[in-house]
N, C-alpha and C positions, 0 to 999 in steps of 0.2 A: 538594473537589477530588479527584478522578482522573488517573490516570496511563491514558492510550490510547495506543494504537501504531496508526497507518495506513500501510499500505501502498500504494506510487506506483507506478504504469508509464505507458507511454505508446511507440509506434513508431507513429505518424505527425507528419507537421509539425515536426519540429527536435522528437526525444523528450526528450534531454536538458536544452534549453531549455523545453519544457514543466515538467520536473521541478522545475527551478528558480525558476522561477515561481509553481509550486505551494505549492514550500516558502514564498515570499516571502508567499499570500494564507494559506497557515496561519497566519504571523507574527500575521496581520490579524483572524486570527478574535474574537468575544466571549469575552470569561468564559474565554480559552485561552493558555497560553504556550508558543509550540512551544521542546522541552527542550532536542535536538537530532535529529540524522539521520545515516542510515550512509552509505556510499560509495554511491557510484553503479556498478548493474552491469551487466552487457549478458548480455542470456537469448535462446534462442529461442523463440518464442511455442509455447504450451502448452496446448494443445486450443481454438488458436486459428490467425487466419491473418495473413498480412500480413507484415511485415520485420521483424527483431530489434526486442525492449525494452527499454527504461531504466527499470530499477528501483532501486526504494528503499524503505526506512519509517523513517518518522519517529516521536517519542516528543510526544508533546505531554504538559501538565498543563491540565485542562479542569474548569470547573462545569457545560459543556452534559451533557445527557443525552444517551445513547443515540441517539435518534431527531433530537436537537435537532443534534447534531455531525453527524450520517449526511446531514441536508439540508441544514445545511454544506458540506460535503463535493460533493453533489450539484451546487449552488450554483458551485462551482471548478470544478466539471467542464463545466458547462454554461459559464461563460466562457473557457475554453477550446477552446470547440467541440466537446465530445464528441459526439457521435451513438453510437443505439444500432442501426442498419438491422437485424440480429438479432445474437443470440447470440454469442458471442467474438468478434466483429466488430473487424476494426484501431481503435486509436485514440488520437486526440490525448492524453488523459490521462484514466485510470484509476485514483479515490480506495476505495481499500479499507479498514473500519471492523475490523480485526482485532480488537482487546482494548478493551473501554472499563473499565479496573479488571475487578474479580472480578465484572463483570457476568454472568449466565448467562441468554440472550435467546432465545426461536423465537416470530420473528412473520413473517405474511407480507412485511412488508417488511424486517426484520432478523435475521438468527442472530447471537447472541455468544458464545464466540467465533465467529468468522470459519469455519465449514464443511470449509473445504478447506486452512486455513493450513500444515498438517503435510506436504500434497503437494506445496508447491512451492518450489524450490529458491529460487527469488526473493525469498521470504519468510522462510521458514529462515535462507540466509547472513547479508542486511542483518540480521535481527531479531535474531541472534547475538551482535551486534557492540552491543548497545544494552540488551540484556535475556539473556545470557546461560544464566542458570538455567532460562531457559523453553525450549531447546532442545536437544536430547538429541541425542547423540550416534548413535543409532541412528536418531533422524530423518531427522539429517543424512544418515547413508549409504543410507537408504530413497531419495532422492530424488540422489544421487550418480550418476548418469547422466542428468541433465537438464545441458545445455548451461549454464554459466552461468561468469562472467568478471565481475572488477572494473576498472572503467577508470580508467585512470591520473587522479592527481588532477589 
């Protein structure tokens, strides 16, 4: 068993309600128990287009592997309705594979950790709130002028 962390967004189609949903088919997954999850936050989209996000990450404890949780993940997305038309493209919901344990991954289809987790304010705050140690304070203030709010419970 490992402890992963994924990262949620979503600004299309009722984002919030995506999210929550999301959390609901992690419950569901094999071999997993989702731990918990942070608040929900509201970001502006960030080298991307479209209408505010709802983010979040969650903490699961999992037997899948790497790859095996990532098309999991994929799996949610895709009932969901994701489309990918290109690159940062809006959308329904967005599952991000941040940490899977002390994994250290580059494949074409996965990096572990997660490439770009330190840049963004989305991932930093929730992840804070759930994993503490793993975020530093001088992260936090690197990415301290990106737009980002927690919404009321």
């Amino acid at each position: 068993m490992v402890i992963a962390y994924i990262g949620l967004g979503a600004n299309l189609a009722d984002p919030l309600a995506q999210l929550q949903r999301a959390l609901l088919a992690l419950k569901q997954l094999p071999e997993t128990t989702l731990l918990r999850s942070s608040r929900f936050y509201r970001s502006a989209p960030l080298q991307a287009s479209g209408p505010e996000f709802i983010n979040a990450v969650a903490q699961l404890q999992t037997e899948l592997s790497p790859l095996a949780l990532l098309h999991a993940l994929q799996t949610i997305e895709q009932a969901a309705g994701r489309q990918r038309p290109y690159h940062h493209a809006p959308r329904t919901l967005d599952l991000d594979l941040l940490f899977h344990g002390d994994t250290v991954l580059q494949t074409p289809e996965l990096t572990l950790p997660h490439p770009r987790w330190r840049e963004r304010a989305f991932v930093l705050r929730p992840l804070a709130e759930l994993a503490p140690d793993w975020v530093r304070a001088d992260d936090l203030a690197a990415v301290a002028q990106q737009a980002l709010s927690v919404l009321p419970d």
